[in-house]
C-alpha positions in Angstrom: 0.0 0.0 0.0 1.7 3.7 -1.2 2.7 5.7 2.1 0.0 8.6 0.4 -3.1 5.4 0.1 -2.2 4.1 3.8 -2.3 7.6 5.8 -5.7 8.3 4.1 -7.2 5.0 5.3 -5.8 5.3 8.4 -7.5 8.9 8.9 -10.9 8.1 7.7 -10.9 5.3 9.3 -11.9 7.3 12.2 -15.5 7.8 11.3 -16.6 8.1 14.8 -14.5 9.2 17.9 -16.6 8.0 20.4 -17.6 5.0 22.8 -18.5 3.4 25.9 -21.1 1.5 28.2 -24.3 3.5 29.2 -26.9 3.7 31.1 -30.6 5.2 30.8 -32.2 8.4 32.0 -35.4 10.6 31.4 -36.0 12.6 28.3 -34.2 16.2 29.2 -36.8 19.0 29.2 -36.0 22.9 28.0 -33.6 22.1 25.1 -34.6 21.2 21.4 -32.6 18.7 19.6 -31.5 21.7 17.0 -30.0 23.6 19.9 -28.0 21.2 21.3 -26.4 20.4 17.9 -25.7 23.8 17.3 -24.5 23.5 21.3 -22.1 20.5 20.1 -21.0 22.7 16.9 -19.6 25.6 19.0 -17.7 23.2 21.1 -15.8 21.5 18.7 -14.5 24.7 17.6 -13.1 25.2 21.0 -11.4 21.8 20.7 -7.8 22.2 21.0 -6.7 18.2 22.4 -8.1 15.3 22.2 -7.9 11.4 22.4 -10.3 8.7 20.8 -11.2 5.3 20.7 -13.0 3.6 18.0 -13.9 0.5 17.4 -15.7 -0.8 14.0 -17.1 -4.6 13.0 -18.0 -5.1 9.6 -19.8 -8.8 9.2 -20.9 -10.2 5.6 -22.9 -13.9 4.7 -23.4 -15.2 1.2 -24.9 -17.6 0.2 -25.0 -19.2 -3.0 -25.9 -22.1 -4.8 -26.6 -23.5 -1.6 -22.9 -22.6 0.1 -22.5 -20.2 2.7 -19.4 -17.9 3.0 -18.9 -15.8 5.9 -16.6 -13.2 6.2 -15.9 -10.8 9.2 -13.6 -7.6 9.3 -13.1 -5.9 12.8 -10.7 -2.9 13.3 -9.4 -1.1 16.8 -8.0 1.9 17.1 -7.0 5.2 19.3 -5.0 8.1 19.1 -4.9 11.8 20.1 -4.7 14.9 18.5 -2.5 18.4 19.9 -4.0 21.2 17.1 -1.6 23.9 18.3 0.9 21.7 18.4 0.5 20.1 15.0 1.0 17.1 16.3 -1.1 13.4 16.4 -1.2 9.7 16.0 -3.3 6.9 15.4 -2.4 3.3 15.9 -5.0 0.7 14.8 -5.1 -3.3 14.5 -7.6 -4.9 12.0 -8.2 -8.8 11.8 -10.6 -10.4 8.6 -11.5 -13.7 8.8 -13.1 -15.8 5.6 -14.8 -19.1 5.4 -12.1 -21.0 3.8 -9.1 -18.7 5.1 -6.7 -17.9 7.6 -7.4 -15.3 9.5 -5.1 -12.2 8.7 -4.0 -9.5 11.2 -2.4 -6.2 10.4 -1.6 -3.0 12.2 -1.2 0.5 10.7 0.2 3.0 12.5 0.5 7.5 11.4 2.0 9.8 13.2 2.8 13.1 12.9 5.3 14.5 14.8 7.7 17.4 14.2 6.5 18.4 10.7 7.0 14.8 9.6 4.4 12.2 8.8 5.2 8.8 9.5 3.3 5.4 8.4 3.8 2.1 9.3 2.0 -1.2 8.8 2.9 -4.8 10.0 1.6 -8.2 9.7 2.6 -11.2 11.5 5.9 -13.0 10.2 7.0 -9.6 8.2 9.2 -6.9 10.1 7.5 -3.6 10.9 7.6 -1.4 7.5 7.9 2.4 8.1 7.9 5.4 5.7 8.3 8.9 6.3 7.4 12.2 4.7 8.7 15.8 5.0 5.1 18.1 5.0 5.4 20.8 3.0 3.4 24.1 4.2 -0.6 24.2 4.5 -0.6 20.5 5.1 -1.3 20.4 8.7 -5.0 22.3 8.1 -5.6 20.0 4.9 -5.1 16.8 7.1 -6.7 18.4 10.3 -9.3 19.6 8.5 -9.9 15.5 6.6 -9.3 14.4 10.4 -11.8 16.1 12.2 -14.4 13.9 11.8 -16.5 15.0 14.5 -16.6 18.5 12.8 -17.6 16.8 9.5 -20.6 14.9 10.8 -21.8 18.2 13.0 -21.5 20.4 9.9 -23.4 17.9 7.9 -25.7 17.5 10.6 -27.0 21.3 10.3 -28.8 20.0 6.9 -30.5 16.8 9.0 -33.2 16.0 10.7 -32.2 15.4 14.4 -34.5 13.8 17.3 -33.6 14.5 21.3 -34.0 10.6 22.3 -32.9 11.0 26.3 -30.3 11.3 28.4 -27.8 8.5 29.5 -24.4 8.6 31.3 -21.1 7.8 29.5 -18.0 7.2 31.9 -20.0 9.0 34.7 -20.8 11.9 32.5 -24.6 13.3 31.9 -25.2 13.5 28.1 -27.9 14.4 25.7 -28.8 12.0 23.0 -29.5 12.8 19.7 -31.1 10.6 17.3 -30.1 11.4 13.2 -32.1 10.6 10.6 -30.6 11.5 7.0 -31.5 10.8 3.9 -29.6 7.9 2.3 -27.5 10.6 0.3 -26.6 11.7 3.2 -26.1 8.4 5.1 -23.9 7.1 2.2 -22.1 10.4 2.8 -21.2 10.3 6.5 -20.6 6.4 5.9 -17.6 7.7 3.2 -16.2 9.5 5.7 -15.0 6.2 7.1 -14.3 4.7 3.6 -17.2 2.3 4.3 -17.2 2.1 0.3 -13.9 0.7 0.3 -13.7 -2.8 -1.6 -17.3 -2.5 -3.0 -17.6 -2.2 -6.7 -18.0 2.0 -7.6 -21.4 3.6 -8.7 -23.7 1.2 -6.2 -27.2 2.6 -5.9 -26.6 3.1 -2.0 -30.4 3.7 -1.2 -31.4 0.7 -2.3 -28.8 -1.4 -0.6 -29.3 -0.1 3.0 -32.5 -1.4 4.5 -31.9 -0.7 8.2 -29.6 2.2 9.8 -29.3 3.8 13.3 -27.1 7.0 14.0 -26.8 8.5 17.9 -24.8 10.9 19.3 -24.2 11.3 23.0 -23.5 15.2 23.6 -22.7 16.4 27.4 -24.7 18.5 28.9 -21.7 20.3 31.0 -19.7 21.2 27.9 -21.6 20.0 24.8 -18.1 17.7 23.9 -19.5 14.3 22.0 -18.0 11.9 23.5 -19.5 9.0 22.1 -21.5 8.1 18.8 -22.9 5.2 17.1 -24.0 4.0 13.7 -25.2 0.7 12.6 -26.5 -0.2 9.5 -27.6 -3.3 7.1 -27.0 -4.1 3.2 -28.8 -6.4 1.1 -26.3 -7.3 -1.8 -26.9 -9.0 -5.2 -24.5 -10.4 -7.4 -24.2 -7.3 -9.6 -23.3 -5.1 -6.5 -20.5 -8.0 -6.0 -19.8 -8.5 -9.6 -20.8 -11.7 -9.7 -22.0 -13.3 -13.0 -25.5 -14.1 -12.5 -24.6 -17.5 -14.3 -22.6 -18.6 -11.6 -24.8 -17.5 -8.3 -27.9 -19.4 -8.7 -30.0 -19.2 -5.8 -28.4 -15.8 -3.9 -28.6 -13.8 -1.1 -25.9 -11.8 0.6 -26.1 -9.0 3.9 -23.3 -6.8 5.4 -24.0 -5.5 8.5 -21.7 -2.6 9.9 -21.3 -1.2 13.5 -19.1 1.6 14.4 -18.5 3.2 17.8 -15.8 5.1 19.6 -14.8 7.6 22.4 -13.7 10.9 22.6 -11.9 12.1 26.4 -9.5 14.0 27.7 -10.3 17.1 26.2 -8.6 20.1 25.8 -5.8 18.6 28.4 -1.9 18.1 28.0 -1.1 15.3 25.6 2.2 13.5 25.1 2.5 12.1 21.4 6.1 10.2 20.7 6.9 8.7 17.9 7.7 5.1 18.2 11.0 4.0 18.2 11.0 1.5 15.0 9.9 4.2 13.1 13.0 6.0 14.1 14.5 4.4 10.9 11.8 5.2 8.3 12.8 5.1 5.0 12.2 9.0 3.4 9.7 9.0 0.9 9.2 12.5 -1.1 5.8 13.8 -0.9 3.2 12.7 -4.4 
């Protein structure tokens, strides 16, 4: 994978920086759903540190011609993010298992440290594998800006319909939650953010693949931070979408079903990002 292909992966993979266990409360009273977005939108722009957590299962089962295939991706990963500094990383393991297949494992790595950008990626058996790059000016906002991902769901968000569901407490902290309901334009556009397209055949008719969806965001109500939201959603596949001759599937039917949630913490507090100490030898790359 090019250094250029493996730090944008590793960036939008980050769809959602939130997660955690909760538990249920009673419907808030005085706020409307709008305001508390627009709330959460005003807080992010105050957000100078961070870190995140997110976790992501992707889970797929075709069968055809009377055979079943399974096939199962999950990915991990956290990081942190100093904006004044310039500075973040992102370390992040993802394992896919296949009927017929060993399971594979692989971890990714980016960091950003000192104007440089480092990636790294390493599967069992193989040494580590780490490239560098030199940034040149204005790259900092450009990746920032692709990063925030929080930001990028808000601002779409403004064009959504959003629903004030309850409150619930994440990691002893009161929060609003807010239920969206996009259209599947928009669904399909917040699930791109995470590359949720990636390894599906281009120019699918999204709308009618996705039967089922849930979005929620947990927003606290002592800072309006999100710290944690969730998305889950089901696809109904055919052989075109999986270009599959129709020849060769006889009787078909295929289902992915996605879940994504993560944290965000620690805001606006002192964080400490070092670069790992294998990547002290990555090989320069120049910049595409």
């Amino acid at each position: 994978m090019k250094a250029k292909t493996l730090v944008v992966v590793l960036l939008l993979a980050v769809l959602l920086l939130s997660g955690s266990a909760c538990d249920g409360g009673e419907a808030p009273v005085g706020m409307l759903a709008e305001e508390i977005r627009d709330e959460a939108i005003a807080a992010e722009a105050e957000l100078d540190t961070c870190q995140f957590g997110m976790d992501m299962t992707m889970d797929m089962r075709i069968v055809m011609d009377g055979e079943t295939f399974d096939s199962a991706m999950v990915i991990d990963a956290e990081g942190a993010i100093d904006k004044p500094n310039e500075e973040m990383y992102m370390d992040m393991t993802m394992i896919m298992e296949m009927t017929g297949e060993e399971d594979m494992e692989m971890s990714m790595a980016v960091y950003i440290v000192e104007d440089w950008m480092y990636a790294g990626q390493e599967m069992p058996g193989e040494p580590a594998m780490w490239l560098k790059m030199l940034m040149p000016e204005g790259m900092w906002e450009q990746i920032s800006e692709q990063y925030d991902i929080v930001a990028q769901h808000l601002d779409v968000l403004l064009g959504v319909e959003v629903q004030l569901v309850g409150t619930e407490t994440v990691d002893g902290t009161e929060c609003y939650v807010l239920e969206v309901i996009p259209s599947m334009e928009e669904l399909w556009a917040l699930m791109q953010l995470a590359g949720a397209g990636e390894g599906l055949p281009p120019g699918l008719d999204f709308e009618e693949l996705i039967t089922d969806f849930s979005i929620r965001y947990w927003i606290a109500k002592d800072t309006y931070f999100t710290l944690k939201s969730a998305v889950e959603l089901t696809m109904v596949l055919t052989p075109e979408d999986l270009g599959i001759p129709p020849e060769l599937a006889g009787e078909f039917d295929a289902t992915a079903d996605m879940s994504m949630t993560g944290i965000m913490h620690h805001f606006n507090e002192a964080v400490s990002i070092e670069l790992p100490p294998e990547a002290e030898a990555a090989e320069e790359i120049p910049m595409p």
